[in-house]
C-alpha positions in Angstrom: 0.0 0.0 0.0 1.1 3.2 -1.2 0.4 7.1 -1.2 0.9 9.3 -3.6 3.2 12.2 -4.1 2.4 15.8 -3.8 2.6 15.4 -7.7 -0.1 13.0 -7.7 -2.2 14.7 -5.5 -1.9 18.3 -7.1 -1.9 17.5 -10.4 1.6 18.4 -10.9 2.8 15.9 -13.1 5.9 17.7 -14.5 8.2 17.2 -10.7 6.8 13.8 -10.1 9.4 10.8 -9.6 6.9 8.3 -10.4 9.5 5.5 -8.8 9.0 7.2 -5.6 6.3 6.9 -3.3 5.4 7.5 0.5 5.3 3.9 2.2 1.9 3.5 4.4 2.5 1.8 7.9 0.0 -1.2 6.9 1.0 -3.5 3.6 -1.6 -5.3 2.6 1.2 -7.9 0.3 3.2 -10.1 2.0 6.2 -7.6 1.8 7.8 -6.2 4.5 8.9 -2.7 4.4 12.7 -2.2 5.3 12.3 1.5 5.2 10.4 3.6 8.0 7.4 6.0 6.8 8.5 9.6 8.3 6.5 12.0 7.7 6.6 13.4 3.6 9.3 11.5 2.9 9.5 9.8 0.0 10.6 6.2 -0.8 11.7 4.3 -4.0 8.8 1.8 -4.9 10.4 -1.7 -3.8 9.9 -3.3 -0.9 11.9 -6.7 0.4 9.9 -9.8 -0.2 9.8 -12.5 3.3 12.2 -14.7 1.4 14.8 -11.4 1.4 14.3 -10.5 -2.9 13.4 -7.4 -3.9 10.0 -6.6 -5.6 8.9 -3.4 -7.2 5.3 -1.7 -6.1 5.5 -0.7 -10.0 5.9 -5.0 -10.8 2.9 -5.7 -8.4 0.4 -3.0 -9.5 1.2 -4.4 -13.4 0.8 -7.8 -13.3 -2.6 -7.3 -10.9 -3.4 -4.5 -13.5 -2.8 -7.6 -16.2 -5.1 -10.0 -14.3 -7.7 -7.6 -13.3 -7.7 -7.0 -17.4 -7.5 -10.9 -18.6 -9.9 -11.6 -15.4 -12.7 -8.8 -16.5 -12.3 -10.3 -20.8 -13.1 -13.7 -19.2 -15.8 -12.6 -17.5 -17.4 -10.7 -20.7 -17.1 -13.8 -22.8 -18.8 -16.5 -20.4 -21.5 -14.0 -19.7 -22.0 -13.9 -23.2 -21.8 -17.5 -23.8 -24.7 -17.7 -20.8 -26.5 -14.9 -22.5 -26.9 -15.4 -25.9 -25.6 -18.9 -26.8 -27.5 -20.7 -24.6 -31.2 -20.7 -24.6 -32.9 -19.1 -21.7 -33.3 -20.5 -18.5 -35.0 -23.9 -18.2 -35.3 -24.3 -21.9 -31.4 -25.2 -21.6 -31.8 -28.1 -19.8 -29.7 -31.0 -21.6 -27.8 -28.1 -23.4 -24.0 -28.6 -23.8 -21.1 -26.6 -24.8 -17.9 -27.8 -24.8 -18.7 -30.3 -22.1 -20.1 -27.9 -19.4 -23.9 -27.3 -19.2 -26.2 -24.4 -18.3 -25.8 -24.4 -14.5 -21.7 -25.3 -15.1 -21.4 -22.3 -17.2 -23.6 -19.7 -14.6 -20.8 -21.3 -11.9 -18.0 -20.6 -14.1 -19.5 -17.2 -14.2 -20.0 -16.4 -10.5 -16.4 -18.2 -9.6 -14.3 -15.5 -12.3 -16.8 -12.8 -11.0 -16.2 -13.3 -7.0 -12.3 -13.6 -8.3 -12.7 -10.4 -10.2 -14.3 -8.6 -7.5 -11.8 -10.0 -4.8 -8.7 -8.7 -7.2 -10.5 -5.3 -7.2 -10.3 -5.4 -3.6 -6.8 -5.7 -3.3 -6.2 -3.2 -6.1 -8.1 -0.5 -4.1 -6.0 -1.8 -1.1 -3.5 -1.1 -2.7 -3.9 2.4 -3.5 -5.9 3.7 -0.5 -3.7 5.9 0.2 -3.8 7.7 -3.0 -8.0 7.4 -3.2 -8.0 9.1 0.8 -5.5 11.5 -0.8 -7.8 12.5 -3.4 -11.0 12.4 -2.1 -9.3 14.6 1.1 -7.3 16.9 -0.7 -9.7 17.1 -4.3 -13.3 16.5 -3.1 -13.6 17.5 0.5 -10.7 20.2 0.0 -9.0 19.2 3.4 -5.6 20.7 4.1 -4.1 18.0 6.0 -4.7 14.2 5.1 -5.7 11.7 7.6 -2.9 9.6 9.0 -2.4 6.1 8.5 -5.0 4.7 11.7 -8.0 6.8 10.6 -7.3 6.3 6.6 -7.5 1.9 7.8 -10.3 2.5 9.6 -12.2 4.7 6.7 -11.2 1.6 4.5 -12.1 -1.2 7.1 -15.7 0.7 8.3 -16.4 0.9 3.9 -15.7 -2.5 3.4 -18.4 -3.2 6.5 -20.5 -1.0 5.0 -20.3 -2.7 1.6 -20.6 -6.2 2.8 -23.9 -5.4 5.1 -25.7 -3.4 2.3 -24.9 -6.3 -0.3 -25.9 -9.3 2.5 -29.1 -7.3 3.1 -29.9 -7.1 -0.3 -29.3 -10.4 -0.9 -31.3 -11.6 2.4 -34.5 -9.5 1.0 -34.4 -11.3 -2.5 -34.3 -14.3 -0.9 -37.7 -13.7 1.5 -39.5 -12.2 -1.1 -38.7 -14.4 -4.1 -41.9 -15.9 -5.4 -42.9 -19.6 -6.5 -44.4 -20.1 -9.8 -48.2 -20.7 -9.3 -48.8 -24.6 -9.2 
């Protein structure tokens, strides 16, 4: 995890470093940090992996860029498969393609969606920091950004708020879904 320069945050690209960046006291990767976060100072983008190699911020946000991409294109083509390929609901029973039926496909679906959206997660872990940064210093037009304990627990009270509103949702589909009349 990641905050952004002053460039970043400003929108003055032209005195950015972009292989700099201000480590955040909680990393989210299983990196550990072998510099100390003081405050503004700024850090080259590499932290020291458990097993004592180096890995580069820049590295990790590309290759979960590159999934998040390849993840969101698989996605769009099995929901299109389910869509229009298959007939619609029950009229698909007995229905193959390429071995997998109806009901395989829709699980296919829902396994590379909860994958995407758990990838997403991490992404936006990633770079809280910079999103707090923005929405402080952009949106809300706050002159000092919250420190690393209040940004976490912005980030941790979201997520409950997410996860409530979308199991609450989901509880009042499932007591008012209807039977077809027998």
């Amino acid at each position: 995890m990641y905050s952004s320069t002053a460039a970043d945050v400003t929108g003055d690209e032209k005195n950015e470093d972009p292989s700099s960046h201000r480590l955040s006291a909680a990393v989210y990767m299983p990196f550990q940090s072998k510099i100390s976060d003081q405050a503004g100072s700024l850090h080259k983008a590499e932290v020291e992996a458990t097993d004592g190699t180096r890995v580069s911020r820049t590295l990790v946000n590309f290759w979960l860029d590159a999934a998040l991409m390849l993840m969101f294109v698989g996605y769009a083509i099995i929901s299109a498969i389910v869509q229009f390929v298959f007939p619609p609901g029950v009229a698909a029973k007995g229905w193959l393609l390429w071995g997998m039926n109806y009901g395989q496909w829709c699980g296919l679906q829902f396994g590379v969606l909860s994958t995407l959206g758990f990838a997403i997660l991490v992404h936006v872990m990633l770079h809280w920091t910079w999103v707090c940064s923005v929405i402080s210093k952009k949106l809300l037009r706050l002159k000092e950004l919250p420190d690393d304990g209040i940004r976490t627990v912005y980030g941790v009270g979201l997520l409950i708020i997410l996860l409530v509103t979308s199991a609450t949702i989901v509880g009042i589909a499932i007591m008012t879904i209807q039977m077809p009349p027998q």
